[in-house]
C-alpha positions as CSV (number, residue, x, y, z in Angstrom):
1,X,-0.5,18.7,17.1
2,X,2.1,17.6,14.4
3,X,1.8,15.7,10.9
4,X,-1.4,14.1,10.6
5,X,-3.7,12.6,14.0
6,X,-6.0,9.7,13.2
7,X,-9.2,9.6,15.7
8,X,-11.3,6.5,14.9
9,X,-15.0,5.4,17.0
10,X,-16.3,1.3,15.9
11,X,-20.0,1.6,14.7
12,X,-22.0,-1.6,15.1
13,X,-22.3,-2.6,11.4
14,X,-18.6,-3.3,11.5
15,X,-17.4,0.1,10.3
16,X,-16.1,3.4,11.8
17,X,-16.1,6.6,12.0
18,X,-13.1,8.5,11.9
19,X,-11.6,12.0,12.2
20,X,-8.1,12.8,10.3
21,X,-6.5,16.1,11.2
22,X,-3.4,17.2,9.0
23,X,-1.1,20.3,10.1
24,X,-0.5,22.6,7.7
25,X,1.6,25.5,7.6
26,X,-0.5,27.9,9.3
27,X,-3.7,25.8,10.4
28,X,-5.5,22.6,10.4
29,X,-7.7,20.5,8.0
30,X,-10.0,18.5,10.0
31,X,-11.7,15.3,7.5
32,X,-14.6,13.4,8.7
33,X,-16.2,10.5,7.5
34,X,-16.7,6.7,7.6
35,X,-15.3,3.6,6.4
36,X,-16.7,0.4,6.1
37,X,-14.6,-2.0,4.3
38,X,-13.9,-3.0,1.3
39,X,-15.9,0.1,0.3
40,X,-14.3,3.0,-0.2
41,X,-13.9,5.5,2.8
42,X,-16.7,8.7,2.7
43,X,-15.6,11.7,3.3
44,X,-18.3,13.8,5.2
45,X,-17.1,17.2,5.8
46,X,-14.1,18.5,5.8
47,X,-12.5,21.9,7.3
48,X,-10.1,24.0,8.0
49,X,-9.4,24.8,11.6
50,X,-6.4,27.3,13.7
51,X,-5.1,25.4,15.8
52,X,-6.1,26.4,19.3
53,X,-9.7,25.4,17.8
54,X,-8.1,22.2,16.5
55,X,-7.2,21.2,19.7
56,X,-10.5,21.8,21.2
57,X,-12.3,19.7,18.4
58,X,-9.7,16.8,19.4
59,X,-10.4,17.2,23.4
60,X,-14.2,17.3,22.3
61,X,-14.1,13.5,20.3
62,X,-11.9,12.3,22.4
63,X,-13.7,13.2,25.9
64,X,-17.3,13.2,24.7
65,X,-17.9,11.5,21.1
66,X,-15.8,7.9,22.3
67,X,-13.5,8.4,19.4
68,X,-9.9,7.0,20.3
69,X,-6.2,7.3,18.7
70,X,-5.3,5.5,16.0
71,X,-3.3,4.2,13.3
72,X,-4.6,5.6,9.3
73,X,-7.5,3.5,8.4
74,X,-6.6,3.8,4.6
C-alpha cells in the first residue's frame, strides 16, 4: 500500500461512505466516515494500523462491505 488509498461505498440518500488509508513511515492511519455533499465530510473513527493489518482491513471492505477504489472525495 503506498501514499494515500481512497475506498468509497454509495448510500441511498445520495452520499457515501468512504475509507482513506495514508502510509506513514512505519504504519497506517485508516479514516472512516461519510460525506454527503455540500456538507462537510464526518470523520467517524480513525486509526492507526501495521500494515499487514492494513491490508486485511482493505481485503475486508473491499470483498465483503461493497466498498470500491476511488478517486479523493474531498
Amino acid at each position: 500500500m503506498a501514499g494515500s488509498l481512497w475506498l468509497v461505498r454509495p448510500r441511498t440518500d445520495g452520499g457515501n461512505d468512504y475509507v482513506n488509508f495514508v502510509r506513514g513511515l512505519a504504519d497506517v492511519e485508516m479514516r472512516e466516515g461519510s460525506h454527503l455533499p455540500p456538507q462537510m465530510p464526518l470523520l467517524k473513527r480513525r486509526c492507526r494500523l501495521q500494515l499487514d493489518e492494513a491490508e486485511r482491513q482493505r481485503h475486508a471492505l473491499l470483498q465483503q462491505q461493497g466498498f470500491r477504489c476511488s478517486e479523493p472525495l474531498f
